[in-house]
Kinemage of the C-alpha trace (Angstrom):
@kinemage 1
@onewidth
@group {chain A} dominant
@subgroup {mainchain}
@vectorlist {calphas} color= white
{ca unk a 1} P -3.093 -32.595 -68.801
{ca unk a 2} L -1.206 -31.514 -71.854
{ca unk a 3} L 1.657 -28.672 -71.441
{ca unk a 4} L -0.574 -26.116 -74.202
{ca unk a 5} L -3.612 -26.536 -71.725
{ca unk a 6} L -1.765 -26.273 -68.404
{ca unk a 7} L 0.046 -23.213 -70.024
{ca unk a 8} L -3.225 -21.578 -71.366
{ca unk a 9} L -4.525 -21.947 -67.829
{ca unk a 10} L -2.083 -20.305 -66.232
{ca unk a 11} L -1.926 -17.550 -68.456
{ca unk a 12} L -3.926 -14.879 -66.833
{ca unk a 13} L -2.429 -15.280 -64.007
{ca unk a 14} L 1.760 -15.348 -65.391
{ca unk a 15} L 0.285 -11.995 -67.238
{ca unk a 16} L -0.884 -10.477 -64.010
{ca unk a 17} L 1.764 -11.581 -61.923
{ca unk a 18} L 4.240 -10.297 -64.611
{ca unk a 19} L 2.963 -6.719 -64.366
{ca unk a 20} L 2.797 -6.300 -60.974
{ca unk a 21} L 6.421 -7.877 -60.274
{ca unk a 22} L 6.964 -5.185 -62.459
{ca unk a 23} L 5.161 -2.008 -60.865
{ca unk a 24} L 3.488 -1.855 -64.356
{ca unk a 25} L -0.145 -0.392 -63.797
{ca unk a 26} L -3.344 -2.141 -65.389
{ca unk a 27} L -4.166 1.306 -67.384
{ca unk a 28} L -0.636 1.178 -68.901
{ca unk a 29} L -1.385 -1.906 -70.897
{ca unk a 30} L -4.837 -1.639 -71.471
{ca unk a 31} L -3.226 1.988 -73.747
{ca unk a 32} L -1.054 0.179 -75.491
{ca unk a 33} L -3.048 -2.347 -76.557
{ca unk a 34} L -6.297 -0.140 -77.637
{ca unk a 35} L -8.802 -1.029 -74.915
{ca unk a 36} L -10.467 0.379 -71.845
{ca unk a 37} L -9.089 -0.186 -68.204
{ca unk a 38} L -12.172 -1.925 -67.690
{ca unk a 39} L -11.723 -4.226 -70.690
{ca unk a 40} L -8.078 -5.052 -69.756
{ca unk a 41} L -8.769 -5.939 -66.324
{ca unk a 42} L -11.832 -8.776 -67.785
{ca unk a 43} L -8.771 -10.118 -70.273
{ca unk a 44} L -6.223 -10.026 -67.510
{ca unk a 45} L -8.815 -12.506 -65.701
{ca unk a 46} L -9.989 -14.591 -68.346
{ca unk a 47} L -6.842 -17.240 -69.626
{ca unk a 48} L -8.402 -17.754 -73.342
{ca unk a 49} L -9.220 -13.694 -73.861
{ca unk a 50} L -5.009 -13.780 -72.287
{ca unk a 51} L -4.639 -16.179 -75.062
{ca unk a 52} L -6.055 -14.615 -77.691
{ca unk a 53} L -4.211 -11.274 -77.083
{ca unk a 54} L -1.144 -12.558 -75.779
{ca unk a 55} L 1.435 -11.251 -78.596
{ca unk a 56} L -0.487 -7.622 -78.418
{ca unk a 57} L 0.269 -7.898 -74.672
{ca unk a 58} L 3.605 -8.996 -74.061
{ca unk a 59} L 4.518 -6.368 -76.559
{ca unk a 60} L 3.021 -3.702 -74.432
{ca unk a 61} L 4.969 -5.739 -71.113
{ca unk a 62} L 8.092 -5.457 -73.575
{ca unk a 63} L 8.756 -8.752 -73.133
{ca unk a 64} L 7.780 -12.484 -75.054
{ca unk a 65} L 4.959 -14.710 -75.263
{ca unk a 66} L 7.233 -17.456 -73.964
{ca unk a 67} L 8.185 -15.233 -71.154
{ca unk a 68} L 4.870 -14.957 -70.038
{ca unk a 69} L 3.674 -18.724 -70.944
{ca unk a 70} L 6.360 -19.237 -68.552
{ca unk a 71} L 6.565 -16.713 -65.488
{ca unk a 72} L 5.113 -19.274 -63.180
{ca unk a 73} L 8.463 -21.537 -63.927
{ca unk a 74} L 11.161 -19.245 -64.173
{ca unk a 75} L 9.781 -16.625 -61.124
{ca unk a 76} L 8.686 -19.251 -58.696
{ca unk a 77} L 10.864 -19.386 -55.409
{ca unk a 78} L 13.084 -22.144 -54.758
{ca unk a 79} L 11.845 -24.148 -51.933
{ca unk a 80} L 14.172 -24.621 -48.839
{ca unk a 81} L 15.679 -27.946 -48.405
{ca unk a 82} L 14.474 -29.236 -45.138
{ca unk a 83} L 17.769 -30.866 -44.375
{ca unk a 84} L 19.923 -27.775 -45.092
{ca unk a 85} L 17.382 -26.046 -42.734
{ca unk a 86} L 17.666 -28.697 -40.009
{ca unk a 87} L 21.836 -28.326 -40.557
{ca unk a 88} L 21.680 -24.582 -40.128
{ca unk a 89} L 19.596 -24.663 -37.215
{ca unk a 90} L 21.962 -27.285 -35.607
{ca unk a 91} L 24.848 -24.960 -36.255
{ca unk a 92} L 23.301 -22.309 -34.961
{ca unk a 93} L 22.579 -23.889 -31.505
{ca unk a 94} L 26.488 -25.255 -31.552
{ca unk a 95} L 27.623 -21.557 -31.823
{ca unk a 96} L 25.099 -20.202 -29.298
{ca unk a 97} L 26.733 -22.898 -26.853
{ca unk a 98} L 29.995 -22.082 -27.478
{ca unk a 99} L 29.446 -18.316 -27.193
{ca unk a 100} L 27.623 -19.398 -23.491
{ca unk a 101} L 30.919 -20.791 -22.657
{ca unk a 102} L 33.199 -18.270 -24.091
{ca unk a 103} L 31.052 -15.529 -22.003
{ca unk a 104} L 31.034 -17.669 -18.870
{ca unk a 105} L 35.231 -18.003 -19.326
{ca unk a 106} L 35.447 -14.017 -20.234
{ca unk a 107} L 33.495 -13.309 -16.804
{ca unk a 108} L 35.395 -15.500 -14.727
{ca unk a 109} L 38.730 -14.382 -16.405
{ca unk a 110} L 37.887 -10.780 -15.710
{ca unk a 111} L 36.904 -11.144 -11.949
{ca unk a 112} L 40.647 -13.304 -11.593
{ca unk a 113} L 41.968 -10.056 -13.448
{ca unk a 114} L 40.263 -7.556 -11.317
{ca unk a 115} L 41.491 -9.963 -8.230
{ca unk a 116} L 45.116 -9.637 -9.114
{ca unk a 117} L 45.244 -6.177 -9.828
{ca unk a 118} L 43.684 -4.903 -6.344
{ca unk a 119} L 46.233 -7.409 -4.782
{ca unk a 120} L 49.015 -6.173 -7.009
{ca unk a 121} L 47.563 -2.276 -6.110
{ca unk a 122} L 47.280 -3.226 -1.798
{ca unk a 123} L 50.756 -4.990 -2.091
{ca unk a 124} L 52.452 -2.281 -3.411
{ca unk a 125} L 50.360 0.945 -1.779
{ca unk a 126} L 48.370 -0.575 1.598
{ca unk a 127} L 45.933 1.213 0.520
{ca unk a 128} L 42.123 0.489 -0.647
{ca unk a 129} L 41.621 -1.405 -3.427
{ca unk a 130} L 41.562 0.331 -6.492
{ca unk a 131} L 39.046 -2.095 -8.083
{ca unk a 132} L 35.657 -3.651 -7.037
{ca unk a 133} L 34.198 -6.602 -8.110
């Protein structure tokens, strides 16, 4: 298939796609180029009536033909890498582990803590500890 037809084809729907990553409402372009809602939306949907008109509209989208020709190149979303995805997810597992472990030391580190301070606290007052576990 030949770039011109593959272009032409998607047309209609660069146009649409266009206006509405722009918030730009169907009745806005159909006024500035001198035709009914109605009439817009049937040339919006149809890739040779986009054709035909396509100067008229991209003027009213403030923008180029070539923009338009092109909005499914320039706009579409890079796909994910699947290794960079698979790397990522490995790291994230790593770091949940070592977080597991870091907790696990933090908890037994803070009973020792609490352990040597009610010792500390009975050694020097005989009295109840001042601490629970």
């Amino acid at each position: 298939m030949n770039l011109l037809l593959h272009t032409i084809m998607g047309l209609a729907e660069n146009i649409k796609q266009y206006r509405n990553d722009h918030h730009i409402k169907q009745e806005y372009v159909a006024d500035k180029i001198n035709v009914h809602q109605t009439t817009y939306h049937r040339i919006e949907n149809n890739n040779e009536r986009c054709a035909k008109r396509l100067p008229e509209i991209a003027n009213a989208l403030e923008t180029t033909p070539d923009v338009l020709k092109n909005y499914h190149i320039t706009n579409c979303p890079k796909p994910e890498l699947p290794e960079t995805v698979e790397t990522l997810l490995a790291e994230k597992e790593t770091l949940i582990e070592n977080l597991h472990i870091e907790n696990t030391f933090l908890k037994h580190y803070t009973t020792y803590l609490h352990s040597v301070w009610n010792e500390y606290c009975l050694g020097y007052n005989r009295e109840q500890p001042v601490l629970n576990k």
